[in-house]
C-alpha positions as CSV (number, residue, x, y, z in Angstrom):
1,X,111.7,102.5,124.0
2,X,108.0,101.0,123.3
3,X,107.2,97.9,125.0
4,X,108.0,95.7,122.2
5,X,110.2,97.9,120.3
6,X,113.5,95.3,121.0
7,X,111.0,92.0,120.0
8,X,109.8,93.0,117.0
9,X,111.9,91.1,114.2
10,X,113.4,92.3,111.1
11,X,115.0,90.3,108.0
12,X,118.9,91.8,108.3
13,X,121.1,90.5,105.5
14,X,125.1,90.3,106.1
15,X,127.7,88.9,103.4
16,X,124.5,87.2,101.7
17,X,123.1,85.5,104.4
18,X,119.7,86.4,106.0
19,X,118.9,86.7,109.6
20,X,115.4,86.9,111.1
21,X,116.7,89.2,114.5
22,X,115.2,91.3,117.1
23,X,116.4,94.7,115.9
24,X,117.7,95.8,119.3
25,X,120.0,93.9,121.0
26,X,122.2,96.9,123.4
27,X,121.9,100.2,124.2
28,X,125.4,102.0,125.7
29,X,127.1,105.5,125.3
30,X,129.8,105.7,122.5
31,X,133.2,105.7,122.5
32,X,136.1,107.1,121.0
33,X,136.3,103.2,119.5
34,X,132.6,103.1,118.2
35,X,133.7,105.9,115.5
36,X,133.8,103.1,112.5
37,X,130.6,101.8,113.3
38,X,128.9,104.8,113.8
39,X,130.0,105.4,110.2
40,X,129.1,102.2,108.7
41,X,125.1,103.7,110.2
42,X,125.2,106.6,108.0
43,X,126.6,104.6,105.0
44,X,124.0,102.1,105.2
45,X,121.3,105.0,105.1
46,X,119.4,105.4,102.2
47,X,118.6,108.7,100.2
48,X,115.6,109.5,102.0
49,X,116.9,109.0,105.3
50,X,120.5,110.7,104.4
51,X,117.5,113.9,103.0
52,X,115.6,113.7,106.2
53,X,118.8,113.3,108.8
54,X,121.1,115.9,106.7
55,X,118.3,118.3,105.0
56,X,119.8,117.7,101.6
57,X,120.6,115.0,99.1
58,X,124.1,113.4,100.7
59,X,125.3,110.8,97.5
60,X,128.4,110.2,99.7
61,X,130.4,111.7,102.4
62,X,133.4,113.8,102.1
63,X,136.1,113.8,104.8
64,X,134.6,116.7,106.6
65,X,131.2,114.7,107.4
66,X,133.1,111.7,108.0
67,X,135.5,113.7,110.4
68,X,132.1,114.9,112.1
69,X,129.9,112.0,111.5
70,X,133.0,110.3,113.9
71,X,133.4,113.1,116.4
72,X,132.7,111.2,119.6
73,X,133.4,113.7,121.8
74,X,131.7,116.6,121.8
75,X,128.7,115.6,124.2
76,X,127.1,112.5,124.8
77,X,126.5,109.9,122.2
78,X,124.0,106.6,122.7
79,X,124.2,103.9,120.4
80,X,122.1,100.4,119.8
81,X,123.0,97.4,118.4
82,X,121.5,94.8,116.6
83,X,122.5,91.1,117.7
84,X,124.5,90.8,115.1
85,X,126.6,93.8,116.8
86,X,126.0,96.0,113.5
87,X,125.0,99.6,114.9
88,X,121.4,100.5,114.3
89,X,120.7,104.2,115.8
90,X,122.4,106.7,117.3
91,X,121.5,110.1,119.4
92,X,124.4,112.5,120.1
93,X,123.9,116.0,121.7
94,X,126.7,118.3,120.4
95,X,127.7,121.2,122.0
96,X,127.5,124.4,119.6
97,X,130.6,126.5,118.9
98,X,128.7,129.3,118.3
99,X,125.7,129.7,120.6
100,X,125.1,128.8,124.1
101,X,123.6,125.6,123.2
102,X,123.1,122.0,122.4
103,X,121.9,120.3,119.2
104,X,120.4,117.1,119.5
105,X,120.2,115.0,116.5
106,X,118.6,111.4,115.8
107,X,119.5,108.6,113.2
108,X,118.1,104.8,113.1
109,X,118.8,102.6,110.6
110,X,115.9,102.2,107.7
111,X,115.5,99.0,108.6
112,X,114.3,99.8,112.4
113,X,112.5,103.0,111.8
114,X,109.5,103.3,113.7
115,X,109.6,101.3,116.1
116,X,110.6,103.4,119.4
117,X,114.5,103.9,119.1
118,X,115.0,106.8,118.1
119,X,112.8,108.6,121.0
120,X,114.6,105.8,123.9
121,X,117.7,106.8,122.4
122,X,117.2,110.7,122.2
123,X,115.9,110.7,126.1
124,X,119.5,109.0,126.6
125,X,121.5,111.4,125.0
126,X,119.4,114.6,126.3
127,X,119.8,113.2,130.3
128,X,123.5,113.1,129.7
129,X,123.5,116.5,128.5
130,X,121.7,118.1,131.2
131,X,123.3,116.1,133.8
132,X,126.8,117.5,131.8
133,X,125.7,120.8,131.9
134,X,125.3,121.1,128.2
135,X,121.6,122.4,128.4
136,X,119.3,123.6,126.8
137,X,119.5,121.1,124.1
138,X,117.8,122.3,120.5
139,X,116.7,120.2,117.8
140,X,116.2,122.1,114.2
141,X,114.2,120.2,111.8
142,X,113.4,120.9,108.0
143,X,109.8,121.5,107.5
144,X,109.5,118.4,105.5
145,X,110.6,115.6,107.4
146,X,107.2,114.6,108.6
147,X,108.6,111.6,111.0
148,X,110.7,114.3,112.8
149,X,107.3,116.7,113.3
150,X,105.0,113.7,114.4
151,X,108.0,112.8,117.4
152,X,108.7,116.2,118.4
153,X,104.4,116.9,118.6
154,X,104.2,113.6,120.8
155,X,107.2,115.0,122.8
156,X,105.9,118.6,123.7
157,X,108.5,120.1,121.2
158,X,107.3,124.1,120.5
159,X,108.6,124.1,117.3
160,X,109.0,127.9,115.8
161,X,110.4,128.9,112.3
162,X,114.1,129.9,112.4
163,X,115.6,131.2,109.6
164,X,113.8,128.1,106.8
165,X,114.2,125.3,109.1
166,X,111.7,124.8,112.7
167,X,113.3,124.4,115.5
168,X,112.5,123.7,119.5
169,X,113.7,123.5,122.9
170,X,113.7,119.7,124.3
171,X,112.7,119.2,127.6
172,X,113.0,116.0,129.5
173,X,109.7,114.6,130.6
174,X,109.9,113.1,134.5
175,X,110.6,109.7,135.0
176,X,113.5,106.9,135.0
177,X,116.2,107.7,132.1
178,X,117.6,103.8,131.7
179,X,119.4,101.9,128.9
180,X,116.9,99.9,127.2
């Protein structure tokens, strides 16, 4: 995460009331009983995030998204939390039924965007998956979703058209993988 990613404050409102809080309070892998929460991430998302994370307008999630939103268990999943203990950001690697392959794929709340989690949290997920043996991990991003591009440039992400959407290879850079 950048140095002062977890100090910077945010106004976070719950049942009416506003809290002035550090936006990251925990980092940990998911869990089978993390499933509502990760939920209640995507739900708070708002259109442009749900365009950017899904690559079309999502209004509201049907029972099949929801099933897979909540799918724990397919390959490593890292979540943060806010001090109030909402979840703010995920990274999961899935493992692809189809090709010999892992997808990574990255969601922060709108509230904390852009402000390191999403890169500390993807670097998580992708060591877990290597160490699994779930490697090479892929991430396939829609030529629009400019805050995608600009973190997969700073990573070293080739990105190459495939079939509409870009997509790349991550590697893992050298260096300690830790919780933030």
């Amino acid at each position: 995460m950048a140095p002062d990613a977890a100090d910077r404050t945010v106004d976070v409102v719950r049942a009416g009331v506003a809290y002035r809080c550090r936006p990251v309070h925990a980092v940990h892998a998911a869990d089978a009983a993390d499933a509502t929460d990760v939920l209640a991430l995507y739900e708070s998302l708002g259109p442009d995030s749900r365009l950017r994370r899904f690559g079309q307008p999502v209004p509201r999630y049907d029972r099949g998204l929801r099933r897979a939103l909540t799918e724990l268990d397919r390959g490593p999943v890292w979540l943060a939390r806010d001090r109030l203990g909402s979840c703010v950001g995920e990274a999961r690697v899935v493992a692809s039924r189809r090709e010999p392959c892992s997808h990574l794929a990255v969601t922060v709340a709108d509230a904390v965007q852009g402000r390191g989690l999403g890169p500390a949290l993807a670097r998580l997920a992708v060591a877990d998956a290597i160490r699994l043996g779930l490697a090479p991990v892929v991430v396939t991003i829609a030529a629009d979703n400019r805050p995608a591009l600009r973190l997969a440039a700073r990573h070293g992400i080739e990105l190459r058209w495939d079939d509409g959407l870009l997509s790349g290879r991550v590697r893992l850079r050298r260096g300690p993988v830790r919780a933030a």
